[in-house]
mmCIF file of the C-alpha atoms, coordinates in Angstrom:
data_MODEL
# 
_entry.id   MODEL 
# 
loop_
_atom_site.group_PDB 
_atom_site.id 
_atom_site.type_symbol 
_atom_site.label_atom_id 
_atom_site.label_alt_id 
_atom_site.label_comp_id 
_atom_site.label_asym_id 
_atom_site.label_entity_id 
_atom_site.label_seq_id 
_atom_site.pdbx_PDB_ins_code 
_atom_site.Cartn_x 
_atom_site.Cartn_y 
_atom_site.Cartn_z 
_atom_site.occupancy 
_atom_site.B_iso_or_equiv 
_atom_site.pdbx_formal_charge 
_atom_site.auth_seq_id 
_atom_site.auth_comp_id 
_atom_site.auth_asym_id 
_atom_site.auth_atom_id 
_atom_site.pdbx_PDB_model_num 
ATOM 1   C CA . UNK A 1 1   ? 12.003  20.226  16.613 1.00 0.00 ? 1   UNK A CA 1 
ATOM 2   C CA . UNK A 1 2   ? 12.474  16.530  15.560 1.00 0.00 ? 2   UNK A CA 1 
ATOM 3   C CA . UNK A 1 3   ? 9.271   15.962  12.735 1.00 0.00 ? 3   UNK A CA 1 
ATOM 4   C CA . UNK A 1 4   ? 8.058   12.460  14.264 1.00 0.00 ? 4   UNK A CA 1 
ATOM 5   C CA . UNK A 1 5   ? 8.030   14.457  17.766 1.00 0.00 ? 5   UNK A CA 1 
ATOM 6   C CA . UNK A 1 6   ? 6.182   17.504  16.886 1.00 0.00 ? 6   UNK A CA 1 
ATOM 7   C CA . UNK A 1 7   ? 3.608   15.651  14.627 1.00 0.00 ? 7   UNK A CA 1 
ATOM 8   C CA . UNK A 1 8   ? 3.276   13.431  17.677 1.00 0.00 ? 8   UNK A CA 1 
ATOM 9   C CA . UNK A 1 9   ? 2.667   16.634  20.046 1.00 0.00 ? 9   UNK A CA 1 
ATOM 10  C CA . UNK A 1 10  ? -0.025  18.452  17.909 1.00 0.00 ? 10  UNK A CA 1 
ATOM 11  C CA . UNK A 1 11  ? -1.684  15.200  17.731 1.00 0.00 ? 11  UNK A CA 1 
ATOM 12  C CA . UNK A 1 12  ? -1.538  15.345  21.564 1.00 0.00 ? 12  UNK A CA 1 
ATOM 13  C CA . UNK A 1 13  ? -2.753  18.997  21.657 1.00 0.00 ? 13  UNK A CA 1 
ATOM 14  C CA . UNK A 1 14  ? -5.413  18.482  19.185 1.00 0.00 ? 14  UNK A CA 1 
ATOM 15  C CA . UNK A 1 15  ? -6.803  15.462  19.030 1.00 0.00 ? 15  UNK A CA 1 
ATOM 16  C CA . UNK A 1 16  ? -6.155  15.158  22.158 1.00 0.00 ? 16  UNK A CA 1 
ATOM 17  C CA . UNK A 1 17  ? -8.447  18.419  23.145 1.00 0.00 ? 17  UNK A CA 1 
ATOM 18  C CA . UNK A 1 18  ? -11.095 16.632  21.483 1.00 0.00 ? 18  UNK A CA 1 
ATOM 19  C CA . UNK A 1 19  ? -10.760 13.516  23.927 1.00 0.00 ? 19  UNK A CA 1 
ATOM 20  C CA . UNK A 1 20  ? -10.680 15.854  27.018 1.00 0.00 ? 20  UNK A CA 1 
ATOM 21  C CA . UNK A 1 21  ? -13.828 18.128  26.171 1.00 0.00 ? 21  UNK A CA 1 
ATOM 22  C CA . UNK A 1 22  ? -15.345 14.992  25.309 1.00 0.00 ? 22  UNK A CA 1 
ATOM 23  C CA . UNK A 1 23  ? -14.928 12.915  29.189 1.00 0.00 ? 23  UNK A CA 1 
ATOM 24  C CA . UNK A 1 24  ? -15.642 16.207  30.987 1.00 0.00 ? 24  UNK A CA 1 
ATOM 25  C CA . UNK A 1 25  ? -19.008 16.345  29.179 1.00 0.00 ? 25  UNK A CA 1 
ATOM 26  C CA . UNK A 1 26  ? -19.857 12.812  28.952 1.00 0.00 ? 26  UNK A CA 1 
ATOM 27  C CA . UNK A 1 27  ? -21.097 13.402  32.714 1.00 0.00 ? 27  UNK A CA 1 
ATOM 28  C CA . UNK A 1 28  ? -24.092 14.640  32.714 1.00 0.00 ? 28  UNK A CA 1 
ATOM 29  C CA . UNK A 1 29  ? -27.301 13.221  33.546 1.00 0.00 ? 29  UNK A CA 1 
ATOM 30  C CA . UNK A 1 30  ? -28.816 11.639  30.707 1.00 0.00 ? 30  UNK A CA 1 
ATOM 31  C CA . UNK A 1 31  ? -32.180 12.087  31.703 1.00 0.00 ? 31  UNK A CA 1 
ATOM 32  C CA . UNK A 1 32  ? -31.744 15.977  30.623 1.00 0.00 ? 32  UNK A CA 1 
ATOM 33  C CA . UNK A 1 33  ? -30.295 15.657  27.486 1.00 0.00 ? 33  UNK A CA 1 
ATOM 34  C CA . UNK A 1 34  ? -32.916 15.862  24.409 1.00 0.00 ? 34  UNK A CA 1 
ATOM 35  C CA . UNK A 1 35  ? -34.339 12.709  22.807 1.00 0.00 ? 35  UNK A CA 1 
ATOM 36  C CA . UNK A 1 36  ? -33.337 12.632  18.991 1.00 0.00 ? 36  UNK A CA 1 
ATOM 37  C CA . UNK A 1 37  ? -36.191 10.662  16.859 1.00 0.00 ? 37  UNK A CA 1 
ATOM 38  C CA . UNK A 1 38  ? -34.958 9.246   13.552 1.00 0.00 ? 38  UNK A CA 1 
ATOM 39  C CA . UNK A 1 39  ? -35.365 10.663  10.079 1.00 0.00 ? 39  UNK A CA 1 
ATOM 40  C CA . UNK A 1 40  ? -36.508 8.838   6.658  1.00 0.00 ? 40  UNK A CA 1 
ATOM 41  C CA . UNK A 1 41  ? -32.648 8.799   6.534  1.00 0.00 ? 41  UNK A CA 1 
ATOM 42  C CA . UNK A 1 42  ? -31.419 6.941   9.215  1.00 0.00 ? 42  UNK A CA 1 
ATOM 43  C CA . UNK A 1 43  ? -34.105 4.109   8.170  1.00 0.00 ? 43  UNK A CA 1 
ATOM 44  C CA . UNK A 1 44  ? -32.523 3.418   5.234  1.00 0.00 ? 44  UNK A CA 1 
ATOM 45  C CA . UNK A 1 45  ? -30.027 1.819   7.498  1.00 0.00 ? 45  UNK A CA 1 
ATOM 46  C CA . UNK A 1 46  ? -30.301 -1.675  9.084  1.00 0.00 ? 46  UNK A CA 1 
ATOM 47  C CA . UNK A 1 47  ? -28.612 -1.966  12.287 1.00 0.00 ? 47  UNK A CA 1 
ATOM 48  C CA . UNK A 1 48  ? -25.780 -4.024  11.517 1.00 0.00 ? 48  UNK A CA 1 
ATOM 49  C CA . UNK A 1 49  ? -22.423 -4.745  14.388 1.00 0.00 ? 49  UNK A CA 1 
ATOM 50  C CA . UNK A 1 50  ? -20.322 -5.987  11.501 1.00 0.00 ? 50  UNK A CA 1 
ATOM 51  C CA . UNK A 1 51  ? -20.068 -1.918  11.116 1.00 0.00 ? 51  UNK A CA 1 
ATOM 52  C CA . UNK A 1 52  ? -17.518 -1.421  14.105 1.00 0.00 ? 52  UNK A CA 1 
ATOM 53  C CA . UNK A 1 53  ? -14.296 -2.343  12.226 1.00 0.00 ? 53  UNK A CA 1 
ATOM 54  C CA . UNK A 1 54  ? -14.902 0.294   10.222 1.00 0.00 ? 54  UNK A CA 1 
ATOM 55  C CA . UNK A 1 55  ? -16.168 2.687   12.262 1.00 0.00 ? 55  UNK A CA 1 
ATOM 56  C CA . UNK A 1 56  ? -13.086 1.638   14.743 1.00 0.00 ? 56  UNK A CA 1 
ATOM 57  C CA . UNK A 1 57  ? -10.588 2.361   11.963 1.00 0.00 ? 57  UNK A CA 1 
ATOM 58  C CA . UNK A 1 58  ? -11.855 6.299   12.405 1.00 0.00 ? 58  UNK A CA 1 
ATOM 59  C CA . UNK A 1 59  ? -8.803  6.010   15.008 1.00 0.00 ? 59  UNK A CA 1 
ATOM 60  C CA . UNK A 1 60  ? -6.228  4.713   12.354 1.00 0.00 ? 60  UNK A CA 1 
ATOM 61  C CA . UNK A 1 61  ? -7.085  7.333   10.178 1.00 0.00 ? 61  UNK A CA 1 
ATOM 62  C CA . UNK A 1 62  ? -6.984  10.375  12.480 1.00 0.00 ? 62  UNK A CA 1 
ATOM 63  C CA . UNK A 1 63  ? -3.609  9.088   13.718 1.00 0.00 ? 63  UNK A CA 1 
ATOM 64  C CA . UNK A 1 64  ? -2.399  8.600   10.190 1.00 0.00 ? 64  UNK A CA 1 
ATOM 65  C CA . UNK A 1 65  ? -3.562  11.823  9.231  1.00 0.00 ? 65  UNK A CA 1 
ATOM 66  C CA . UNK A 1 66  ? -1.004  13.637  11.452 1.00 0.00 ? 66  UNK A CA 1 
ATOM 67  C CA . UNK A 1 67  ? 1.928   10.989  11.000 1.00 0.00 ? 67  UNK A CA 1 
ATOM 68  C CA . UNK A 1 68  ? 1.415   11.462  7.143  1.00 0.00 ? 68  UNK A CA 1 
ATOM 69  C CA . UNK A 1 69  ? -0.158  14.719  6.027  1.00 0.00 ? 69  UNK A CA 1 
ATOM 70  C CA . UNK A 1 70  ? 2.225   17.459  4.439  1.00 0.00 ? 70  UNK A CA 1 
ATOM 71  C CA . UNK A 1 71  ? 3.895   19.728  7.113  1.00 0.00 ? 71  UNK A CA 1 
ATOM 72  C CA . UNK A 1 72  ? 2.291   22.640  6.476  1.00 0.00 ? 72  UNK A CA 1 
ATOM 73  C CA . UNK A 1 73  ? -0.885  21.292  7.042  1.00 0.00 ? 73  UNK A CA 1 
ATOM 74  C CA . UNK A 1 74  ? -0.014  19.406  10.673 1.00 0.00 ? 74  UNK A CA 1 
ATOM 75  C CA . UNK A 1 75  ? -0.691  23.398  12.920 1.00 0.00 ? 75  UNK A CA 1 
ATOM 76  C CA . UNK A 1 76  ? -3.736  23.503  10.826 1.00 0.00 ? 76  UNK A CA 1 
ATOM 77  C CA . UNK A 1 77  ? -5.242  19.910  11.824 1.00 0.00 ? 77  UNK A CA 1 
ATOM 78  C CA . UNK A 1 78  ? -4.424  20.714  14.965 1.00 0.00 ? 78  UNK A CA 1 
ATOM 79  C CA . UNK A 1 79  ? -5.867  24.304  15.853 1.00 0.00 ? 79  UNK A CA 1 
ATOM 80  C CA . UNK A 1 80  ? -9.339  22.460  13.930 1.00 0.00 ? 80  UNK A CA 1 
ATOM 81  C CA . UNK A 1 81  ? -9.342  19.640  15.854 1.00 0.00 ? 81  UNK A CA 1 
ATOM 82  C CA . UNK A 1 82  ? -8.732  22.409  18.750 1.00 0.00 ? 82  UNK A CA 1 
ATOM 83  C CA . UNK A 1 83  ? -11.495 24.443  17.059 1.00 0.00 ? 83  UNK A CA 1 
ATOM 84  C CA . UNK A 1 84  ? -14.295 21.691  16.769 1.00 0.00 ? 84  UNK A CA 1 
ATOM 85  C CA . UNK A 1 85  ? -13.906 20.470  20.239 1.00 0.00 ? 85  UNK A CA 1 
ATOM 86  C CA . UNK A 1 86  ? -15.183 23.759  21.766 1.00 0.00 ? 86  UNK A CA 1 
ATOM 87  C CA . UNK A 1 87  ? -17.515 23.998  19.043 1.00 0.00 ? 87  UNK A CA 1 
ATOM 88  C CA . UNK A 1 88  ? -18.476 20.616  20.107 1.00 0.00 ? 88  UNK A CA 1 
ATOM 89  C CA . UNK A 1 89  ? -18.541 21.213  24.104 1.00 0.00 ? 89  UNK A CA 1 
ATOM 90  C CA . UNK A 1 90  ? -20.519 24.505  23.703 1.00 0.00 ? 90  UNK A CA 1 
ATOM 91  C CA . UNK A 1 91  ? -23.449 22.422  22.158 1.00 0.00 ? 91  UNK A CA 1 
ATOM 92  C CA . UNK A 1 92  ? -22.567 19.143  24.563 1.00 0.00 ? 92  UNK A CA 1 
ATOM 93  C CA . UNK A 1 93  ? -22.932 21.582  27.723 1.00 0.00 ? 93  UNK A CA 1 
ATOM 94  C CA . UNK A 1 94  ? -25.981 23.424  26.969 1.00 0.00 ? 94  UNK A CA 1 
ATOM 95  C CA . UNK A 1 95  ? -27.897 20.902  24.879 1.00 0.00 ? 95  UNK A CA 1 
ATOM 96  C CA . UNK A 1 96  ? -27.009 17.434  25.065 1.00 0.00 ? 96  UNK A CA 1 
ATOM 97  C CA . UNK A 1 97  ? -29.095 14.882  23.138 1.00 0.00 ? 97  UNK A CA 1 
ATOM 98  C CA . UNK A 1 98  ? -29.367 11.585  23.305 1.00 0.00 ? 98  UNK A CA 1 
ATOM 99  C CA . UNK A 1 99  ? -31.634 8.718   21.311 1.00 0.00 ? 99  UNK A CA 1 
ATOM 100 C CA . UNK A 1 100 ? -32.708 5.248   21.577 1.00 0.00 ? 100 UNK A CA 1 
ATOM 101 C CA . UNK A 1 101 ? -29.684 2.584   20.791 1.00 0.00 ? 101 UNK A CA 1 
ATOM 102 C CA . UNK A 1 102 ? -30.552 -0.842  19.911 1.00 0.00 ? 102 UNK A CA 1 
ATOM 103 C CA . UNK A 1 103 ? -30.399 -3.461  21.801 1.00 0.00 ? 103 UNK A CA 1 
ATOM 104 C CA . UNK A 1 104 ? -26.916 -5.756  20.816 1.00 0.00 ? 104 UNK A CA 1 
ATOM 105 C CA . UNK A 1 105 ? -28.116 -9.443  20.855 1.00 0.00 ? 105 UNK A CA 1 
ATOM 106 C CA . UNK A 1 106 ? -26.201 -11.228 18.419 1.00 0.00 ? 106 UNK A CA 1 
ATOM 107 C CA . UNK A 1 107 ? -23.900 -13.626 19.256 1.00 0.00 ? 107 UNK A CA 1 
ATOM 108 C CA . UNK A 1 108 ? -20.410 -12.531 17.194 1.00 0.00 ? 108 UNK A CA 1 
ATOM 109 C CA . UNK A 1 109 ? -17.291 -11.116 17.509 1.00 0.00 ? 109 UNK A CA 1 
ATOM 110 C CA . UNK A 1 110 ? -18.312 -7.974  16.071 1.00 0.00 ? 110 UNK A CA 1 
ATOM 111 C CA . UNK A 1 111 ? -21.483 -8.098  18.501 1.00 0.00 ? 111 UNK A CA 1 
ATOM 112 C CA . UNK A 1 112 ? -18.867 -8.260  21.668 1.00 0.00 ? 112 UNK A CA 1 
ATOM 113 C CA . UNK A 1 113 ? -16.487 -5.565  19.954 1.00 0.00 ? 113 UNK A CA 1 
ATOM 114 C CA . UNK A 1 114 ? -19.846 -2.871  19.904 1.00 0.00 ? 114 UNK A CA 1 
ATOM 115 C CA . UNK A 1 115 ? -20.833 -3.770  23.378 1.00 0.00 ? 115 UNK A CA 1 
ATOM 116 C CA . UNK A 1 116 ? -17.319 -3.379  24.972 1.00 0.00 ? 116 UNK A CA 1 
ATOM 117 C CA . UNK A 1 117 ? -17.547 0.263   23.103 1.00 0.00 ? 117 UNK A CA 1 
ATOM 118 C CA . UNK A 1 118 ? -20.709 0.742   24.446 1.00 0.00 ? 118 UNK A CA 1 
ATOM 119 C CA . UNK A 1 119 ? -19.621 0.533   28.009 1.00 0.00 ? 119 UNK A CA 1 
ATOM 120 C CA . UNK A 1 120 ? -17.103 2.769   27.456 1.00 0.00 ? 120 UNK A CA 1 
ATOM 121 C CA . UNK A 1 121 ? -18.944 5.319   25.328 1.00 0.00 ? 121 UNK A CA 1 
ATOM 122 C CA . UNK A 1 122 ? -21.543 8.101   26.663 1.00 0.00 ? 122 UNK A CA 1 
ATOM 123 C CA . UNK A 1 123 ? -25.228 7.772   25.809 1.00 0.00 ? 123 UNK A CA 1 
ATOM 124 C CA . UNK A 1 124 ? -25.458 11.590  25.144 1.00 0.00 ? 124 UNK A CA 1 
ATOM 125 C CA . UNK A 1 125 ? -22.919 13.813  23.317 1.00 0.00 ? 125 UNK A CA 1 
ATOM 126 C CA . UNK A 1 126 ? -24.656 12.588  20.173 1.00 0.00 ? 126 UNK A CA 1 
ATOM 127 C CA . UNK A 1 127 ? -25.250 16.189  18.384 1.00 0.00 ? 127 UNK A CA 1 
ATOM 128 C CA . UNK A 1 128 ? -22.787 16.475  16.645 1.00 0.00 ? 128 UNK A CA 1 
ATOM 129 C CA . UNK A 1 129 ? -21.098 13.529  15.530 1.00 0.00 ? 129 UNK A CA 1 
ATOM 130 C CA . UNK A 1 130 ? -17.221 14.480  16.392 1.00 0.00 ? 130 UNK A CA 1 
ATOM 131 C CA . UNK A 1 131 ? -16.769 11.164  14.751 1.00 0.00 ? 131 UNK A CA 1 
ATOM 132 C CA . UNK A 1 132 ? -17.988 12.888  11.183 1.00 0.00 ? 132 UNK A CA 1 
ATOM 133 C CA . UNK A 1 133 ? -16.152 16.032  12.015 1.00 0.00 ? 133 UNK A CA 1 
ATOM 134 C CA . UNK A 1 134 ? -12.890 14.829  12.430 1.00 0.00 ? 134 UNK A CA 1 
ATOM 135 C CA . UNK A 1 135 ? -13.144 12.235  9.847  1.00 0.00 ? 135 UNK A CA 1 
ATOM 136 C CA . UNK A 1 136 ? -13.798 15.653  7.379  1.00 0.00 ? 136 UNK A CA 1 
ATOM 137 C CA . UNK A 1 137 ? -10.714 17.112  9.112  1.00 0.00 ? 137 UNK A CA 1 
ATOM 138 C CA . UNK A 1 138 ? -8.450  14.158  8.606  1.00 0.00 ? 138 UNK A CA 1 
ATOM 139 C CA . UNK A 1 139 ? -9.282  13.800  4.776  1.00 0.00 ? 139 UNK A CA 1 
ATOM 140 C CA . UNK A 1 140 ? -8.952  17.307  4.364  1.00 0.00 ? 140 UNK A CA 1 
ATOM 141 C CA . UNK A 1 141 ? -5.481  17.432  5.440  1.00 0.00 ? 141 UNK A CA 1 
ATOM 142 C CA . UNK A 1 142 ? -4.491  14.233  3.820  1.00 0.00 ? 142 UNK A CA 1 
ATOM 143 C CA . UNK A 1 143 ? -5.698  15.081  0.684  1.00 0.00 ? 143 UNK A CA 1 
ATOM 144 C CA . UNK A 1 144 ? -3.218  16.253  -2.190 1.00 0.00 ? 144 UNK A CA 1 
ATOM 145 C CA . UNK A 1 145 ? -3.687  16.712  -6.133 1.00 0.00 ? 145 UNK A CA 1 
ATOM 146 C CA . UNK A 1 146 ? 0.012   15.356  -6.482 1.00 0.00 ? 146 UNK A CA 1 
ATOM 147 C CA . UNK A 1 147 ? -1.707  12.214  -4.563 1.00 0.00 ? 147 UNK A CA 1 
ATOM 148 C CA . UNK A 1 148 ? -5.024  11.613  -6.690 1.00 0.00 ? 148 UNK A CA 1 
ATOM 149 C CA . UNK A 1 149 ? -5.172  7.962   -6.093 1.00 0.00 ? 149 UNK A CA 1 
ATOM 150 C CA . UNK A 1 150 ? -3.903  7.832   -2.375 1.00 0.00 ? 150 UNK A CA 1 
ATOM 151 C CA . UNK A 1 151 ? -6.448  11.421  -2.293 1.00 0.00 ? 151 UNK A CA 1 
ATOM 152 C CA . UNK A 1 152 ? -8.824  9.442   -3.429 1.00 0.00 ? 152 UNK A CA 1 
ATOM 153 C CA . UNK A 1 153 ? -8.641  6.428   -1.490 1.00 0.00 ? 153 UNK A CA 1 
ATOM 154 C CA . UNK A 1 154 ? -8.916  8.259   2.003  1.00 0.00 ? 154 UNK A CA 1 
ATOM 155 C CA . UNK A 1 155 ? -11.691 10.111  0.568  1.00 0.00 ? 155 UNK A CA 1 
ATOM 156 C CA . UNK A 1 156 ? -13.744 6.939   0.288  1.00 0.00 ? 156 UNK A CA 1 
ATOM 157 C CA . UNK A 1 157 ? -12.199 5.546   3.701  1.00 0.00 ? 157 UNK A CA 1 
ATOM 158 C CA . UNK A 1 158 ? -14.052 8.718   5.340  1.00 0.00 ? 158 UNK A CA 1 
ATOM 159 C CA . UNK A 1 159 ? -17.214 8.271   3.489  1.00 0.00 ? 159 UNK A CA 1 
ATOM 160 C CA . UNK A 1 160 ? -16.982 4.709   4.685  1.00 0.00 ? 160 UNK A CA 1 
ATOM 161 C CA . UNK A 1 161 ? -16.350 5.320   8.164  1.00 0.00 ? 161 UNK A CA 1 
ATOM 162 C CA . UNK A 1 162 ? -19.872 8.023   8.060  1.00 0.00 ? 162 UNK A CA 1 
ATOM 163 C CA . UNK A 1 163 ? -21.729 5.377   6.926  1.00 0.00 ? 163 UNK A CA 1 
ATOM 164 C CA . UNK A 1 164 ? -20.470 3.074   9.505  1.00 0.00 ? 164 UNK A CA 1 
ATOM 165 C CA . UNK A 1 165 ? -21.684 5.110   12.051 1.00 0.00 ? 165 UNK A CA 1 
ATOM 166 C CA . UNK A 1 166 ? -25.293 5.086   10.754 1.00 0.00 ? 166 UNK A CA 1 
ATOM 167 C CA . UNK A 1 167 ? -25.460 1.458   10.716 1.00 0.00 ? 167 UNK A CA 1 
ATOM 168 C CA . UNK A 1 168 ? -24.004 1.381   14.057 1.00 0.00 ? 168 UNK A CA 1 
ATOM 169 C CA . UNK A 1 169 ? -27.070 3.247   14.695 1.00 0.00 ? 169 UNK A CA 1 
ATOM 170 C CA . UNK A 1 170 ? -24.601 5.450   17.388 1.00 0.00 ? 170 UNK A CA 1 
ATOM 171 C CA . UNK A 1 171 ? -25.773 8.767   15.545 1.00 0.00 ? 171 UNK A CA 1 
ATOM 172 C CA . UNK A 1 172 ? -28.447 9.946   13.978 1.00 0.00 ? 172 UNK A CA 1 
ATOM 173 C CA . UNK A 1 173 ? -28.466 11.454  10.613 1.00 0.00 ? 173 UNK A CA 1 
ATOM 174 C CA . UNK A 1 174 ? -28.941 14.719  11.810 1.00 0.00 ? 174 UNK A CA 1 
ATOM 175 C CA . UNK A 1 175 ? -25.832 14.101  13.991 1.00 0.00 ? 175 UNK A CA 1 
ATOM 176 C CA . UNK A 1 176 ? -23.509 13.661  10.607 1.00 0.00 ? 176 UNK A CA 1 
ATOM 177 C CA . UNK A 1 177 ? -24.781 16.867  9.342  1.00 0.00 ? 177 UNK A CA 1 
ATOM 178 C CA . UNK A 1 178 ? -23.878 18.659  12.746 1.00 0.00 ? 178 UNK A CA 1 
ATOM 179 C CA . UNK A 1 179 ? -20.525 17.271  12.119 1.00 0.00 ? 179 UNK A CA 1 
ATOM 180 C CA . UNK A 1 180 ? -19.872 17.885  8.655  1.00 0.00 ? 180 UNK A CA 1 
ATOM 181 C CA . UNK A 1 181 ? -21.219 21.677  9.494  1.00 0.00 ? 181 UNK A CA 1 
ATOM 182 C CA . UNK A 1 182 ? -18.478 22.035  12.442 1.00 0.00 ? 182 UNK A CA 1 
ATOM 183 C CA . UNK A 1 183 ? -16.043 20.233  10.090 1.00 0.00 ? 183 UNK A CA 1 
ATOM 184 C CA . UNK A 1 184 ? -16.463 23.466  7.903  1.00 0.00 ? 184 UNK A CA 1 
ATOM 185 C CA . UNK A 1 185 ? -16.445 25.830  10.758 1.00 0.00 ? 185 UNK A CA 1 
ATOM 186 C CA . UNK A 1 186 ? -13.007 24.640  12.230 1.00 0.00 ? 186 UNK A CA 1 
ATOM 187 C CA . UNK A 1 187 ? -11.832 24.542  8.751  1.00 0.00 ? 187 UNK A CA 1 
ATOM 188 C CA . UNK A 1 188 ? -12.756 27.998  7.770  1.00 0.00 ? 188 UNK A CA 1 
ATOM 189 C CA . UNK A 1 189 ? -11.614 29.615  11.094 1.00 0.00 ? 189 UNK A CA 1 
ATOM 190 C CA . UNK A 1 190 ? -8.210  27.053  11.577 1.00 0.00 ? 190 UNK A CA 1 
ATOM 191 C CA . UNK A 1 191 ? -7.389  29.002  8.179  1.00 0.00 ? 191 UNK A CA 1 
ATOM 192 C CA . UNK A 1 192 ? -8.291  32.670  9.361  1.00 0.00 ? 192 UNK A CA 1 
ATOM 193 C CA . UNK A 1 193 ? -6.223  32.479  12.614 1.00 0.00 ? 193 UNK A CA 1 
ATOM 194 C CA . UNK A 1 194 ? -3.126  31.061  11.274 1.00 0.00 ? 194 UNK A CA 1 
ATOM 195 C CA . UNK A 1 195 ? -3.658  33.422  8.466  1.00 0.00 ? 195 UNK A CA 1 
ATOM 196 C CA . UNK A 1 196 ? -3.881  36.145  10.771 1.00 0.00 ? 196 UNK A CA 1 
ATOM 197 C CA . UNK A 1 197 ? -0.815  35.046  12.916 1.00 0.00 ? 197 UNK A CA 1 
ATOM 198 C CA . UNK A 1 198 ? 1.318   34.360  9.782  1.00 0.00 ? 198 UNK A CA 1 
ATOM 199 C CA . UNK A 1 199 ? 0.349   38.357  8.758  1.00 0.00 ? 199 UNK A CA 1 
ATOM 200 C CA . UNK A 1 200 ? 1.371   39.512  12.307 1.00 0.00 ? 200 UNK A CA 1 
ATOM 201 C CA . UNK A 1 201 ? 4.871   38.217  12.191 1.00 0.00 ? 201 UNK A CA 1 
ATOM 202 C CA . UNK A 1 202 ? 5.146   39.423  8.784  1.00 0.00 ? 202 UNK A CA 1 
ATOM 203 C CA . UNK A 1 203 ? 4.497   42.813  9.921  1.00 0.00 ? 203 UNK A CA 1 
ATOM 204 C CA . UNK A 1 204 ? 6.802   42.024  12.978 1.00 0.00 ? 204 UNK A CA 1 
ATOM 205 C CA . UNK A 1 205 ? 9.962   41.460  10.913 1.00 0.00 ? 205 UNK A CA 1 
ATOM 206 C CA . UNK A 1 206 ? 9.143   44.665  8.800  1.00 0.00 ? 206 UNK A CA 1 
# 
């Protein structure tokens, strides 16, 4: 299989599982889902539009993560992006949150950017942040010892993008730990099934 096209296709088959668990639970009646009130954390954070570049550059960095990270990685991202998406639509479908989103009155480029998102984005879905979670994902497969200042680099881009989202005020703080923790679940269990497959063909060729 041509590299550009299979990279392409588990990017379609794992990211794209995200996207699709994502519009089929964006549905539901707001009015159900469970109000989130803000921590000591997310005060710390001025609401501040200027944030959406980089919290829109999430998308550069997910696709550059599959166009770019070593081979053997590429089933892994995939089958963890495949991972936190039910992980994600378990918690969407049986307890949605939600919170209050500031009001976008400024007058800027960056002002009309966030409100375009908003009208595309749900007001629920907020616990957890798939944002965070695939963000953790992406680094993680990008990152490489032989590659300490490029490692390095989309370390910080990640961390950027997090803290983006918290000056967006689109998540809560307790939203980016929800993420981070399903981050670690798909991780752990991406590495356990393809583990487990790679030991049953083994045992197959024997």
């Amino acid at each position: 299989m041509n590299s550009l096209y299979s990279r392409l296709w588990y990017m379609l088959t794992g990211w794209g599982a995200v996207g699709v668990v994502y519009s089929l639970t964006s549905s539901q009646d707001q009015a159900s889902a469970h109000l989130l009130q803000p921590s000591v954390v997310d005060l710390w954070f001025e609401f501040d539009p200027s944030a959406i570049w980089l919290y829109l550059s999430f998308f550069i960095l997910c696709a550059y993560a599959y166009l770019c990270c070593p081979q053997q990685r590429l089933v892994w991202l995939a089958r963890s992006m495949q991972l936190s998406a039910v992980g994600a639509g378990i918690v969407f479908t049986f307890w949605p949150t939600t919170m209050e989103f500031p009001a976008v009155t400024q007058e800027t480029l960056s002002a009309d950017v966030l409100r375009l998102l908003i009208q595309l984005d749900s007001m629920q879905n907020c616990l957890p942040s798939l944002h965070v979670t695939l963000t953790i994902l992406a680094v993680y497969a990008l990152w490489q010892k032989t590659q300490l200042f490029l490692s390095l680099f989309t370390a910080l881009w990640g961390i950027a993008i997090t803290v983006s989202i918290l000056q967006l005020h689109r998540h809560q703080f307790v939203d980016v730990l929800g993420g981070a923790a399903l981050a670690i679940f798909a991780c752990i269990f991406a590495h356990s099934i393809l583990n487990w497959q790679n030991k049953r063909i083994l045992r197959r060729a024997l």
